[in-house]
C-alpha positions as CSV (number, residue, x, y, z in Angstrom):
1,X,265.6,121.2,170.3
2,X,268.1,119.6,172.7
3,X,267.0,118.6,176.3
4,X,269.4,120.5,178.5
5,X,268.3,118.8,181.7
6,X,269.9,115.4,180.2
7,X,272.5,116.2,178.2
8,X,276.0,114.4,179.0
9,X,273.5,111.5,180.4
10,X,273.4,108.1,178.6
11,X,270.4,107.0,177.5
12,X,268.2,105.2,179.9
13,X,266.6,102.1,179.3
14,X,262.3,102.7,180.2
15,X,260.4,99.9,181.9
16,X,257.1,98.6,179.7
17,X,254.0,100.4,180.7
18,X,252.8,97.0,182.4
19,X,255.8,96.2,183.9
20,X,256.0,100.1,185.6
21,X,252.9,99.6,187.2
22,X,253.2,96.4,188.3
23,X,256.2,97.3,189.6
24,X,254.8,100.8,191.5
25,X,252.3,98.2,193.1
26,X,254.3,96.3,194.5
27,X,256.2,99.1,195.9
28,X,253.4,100.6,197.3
29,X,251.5,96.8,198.2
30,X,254.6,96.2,200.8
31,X,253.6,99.4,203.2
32,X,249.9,97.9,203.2
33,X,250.9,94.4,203.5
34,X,253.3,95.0,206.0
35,X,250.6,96.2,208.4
36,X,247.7,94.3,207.4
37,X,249.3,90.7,207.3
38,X,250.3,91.1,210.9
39,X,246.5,92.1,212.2
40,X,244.6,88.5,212.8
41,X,248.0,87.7,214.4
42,X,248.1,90.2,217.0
43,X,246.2,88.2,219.7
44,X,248.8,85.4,219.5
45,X,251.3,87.8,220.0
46,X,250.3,89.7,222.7
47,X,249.5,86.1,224.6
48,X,252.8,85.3,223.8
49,X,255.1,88.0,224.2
50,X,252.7,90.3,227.0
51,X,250.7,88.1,228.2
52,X,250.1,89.4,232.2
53,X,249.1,92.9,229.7
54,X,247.5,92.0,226.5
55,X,247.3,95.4,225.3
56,X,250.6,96.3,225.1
57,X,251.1,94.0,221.9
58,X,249.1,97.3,220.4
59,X,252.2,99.3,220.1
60,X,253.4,97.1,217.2
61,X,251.1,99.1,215.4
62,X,252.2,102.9,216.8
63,X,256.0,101.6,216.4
64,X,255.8,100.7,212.5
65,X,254.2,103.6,211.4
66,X,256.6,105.8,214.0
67,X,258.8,104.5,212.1
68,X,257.1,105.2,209.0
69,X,257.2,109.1,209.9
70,X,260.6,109.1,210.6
71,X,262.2,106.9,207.3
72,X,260.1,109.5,205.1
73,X,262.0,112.4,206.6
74,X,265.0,110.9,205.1
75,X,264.5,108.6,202.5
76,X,263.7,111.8,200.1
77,X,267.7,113.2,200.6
78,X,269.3,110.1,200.8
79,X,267.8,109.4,197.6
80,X,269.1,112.6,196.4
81,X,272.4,111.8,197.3
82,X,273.1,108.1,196.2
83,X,270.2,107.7,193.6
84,X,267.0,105.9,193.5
85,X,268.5,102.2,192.5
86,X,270.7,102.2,195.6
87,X,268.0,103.4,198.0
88,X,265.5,100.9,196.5
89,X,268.0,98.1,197.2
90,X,269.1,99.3,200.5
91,X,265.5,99.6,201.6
92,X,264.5,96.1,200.2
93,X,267.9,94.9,202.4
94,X,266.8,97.0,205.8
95,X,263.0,95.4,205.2
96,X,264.4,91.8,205.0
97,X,266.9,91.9,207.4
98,X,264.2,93.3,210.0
99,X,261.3,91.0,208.8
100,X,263.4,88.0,210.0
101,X,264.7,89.8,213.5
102,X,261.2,90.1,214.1
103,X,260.1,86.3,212.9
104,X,262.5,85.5,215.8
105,X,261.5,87.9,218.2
106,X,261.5,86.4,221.8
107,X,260.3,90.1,223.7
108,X,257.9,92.6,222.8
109,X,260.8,95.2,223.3
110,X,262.9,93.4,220.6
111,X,260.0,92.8,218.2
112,X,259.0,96.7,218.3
113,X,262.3,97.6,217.5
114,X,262.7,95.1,214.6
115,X,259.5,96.4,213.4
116,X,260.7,100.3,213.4
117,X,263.6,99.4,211.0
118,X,261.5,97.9,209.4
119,X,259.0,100.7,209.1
120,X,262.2,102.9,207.9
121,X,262.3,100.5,204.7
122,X,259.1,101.2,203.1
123,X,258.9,105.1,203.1
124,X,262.8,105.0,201.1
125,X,260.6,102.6,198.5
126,X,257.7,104.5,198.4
127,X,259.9,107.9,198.4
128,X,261.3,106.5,195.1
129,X,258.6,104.9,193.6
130,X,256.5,108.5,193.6
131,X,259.1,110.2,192.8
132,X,259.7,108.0,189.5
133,X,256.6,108.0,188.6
134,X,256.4,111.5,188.6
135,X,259.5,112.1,186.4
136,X,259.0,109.3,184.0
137,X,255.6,110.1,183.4
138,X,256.4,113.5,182.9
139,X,259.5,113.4,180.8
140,X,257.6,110.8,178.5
141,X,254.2,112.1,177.9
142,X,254.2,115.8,179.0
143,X,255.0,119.1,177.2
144,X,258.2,120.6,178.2
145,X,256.4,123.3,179.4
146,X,253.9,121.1,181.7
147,X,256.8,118.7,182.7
148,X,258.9,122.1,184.0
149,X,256.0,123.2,186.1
């Protein structure tokens, strides 16, 4: 029985089983890390970038996963529409480029809005990474009938 759904499609080369989750990790790792690495820092920063209002250094935090909620609204369709290599790579470009605008961020107001692209980056990643997991899993070791469903 032919597979209708990728018929006309060259064949596609599948990842190792080790290297797939190694690879979904580390997709999913750079949400957490992105957060969590920046936490024992966020004294120094406030003293430095607020410091006559310490507290405001706190909406580092509410930015990034603002911007988290937003980049998963879209990074579903624009994956639809240019494929899931190109939004991996676009979102690994928007991440670096807005890690090192916020390394040299000299205002609070710049820093948040370095770190709300670069909130935007990890929902495209973790968009695709689900969303190949699901399908590769599925296609590889599913019954037609469960892999339809």
């Amino acid at each position: 029985m032919t597979d209708v759904s990728h018929a006309g499609l060259a064949p596609q080369r599948r990842l190792p089983l080790p290297e797939f989750i190694a690879m979904l990790a580390f997709l999913f790792a750079t949400i957490a890390f992105s957060i969590d690495a920046m936490l024992p820092a966020l004294p120094d920063i406030a003293a430095d970038l607020t410091p006559d209002n310490v507290n405001r250094a706190q909406l580092i935090l509410t930015t990034f996963v603002a911007g988290m909620g937003l980049g998963t609204l879209f990074a579903g369709p624009i994956s639809d529409a240019i494929g899931r290599k190109r939004t991996i790579t676009i979102g690994f470009g928007i991440y670096i480029a807005a890690t090192i605008a916020a390394l040299y961020a000299d205002s609070l107001e710049f820093l948040l809005i370095a770190r709300f692209v670069q909130a935007w980056a990890p929902p495209a990643r973790a968009s695709w990474a689900w969303r190949w997991s699901v399908t590769s899993t599925k296609a590889a070791r599913w019954p037609a009938s469960a892999a339809s469903s």
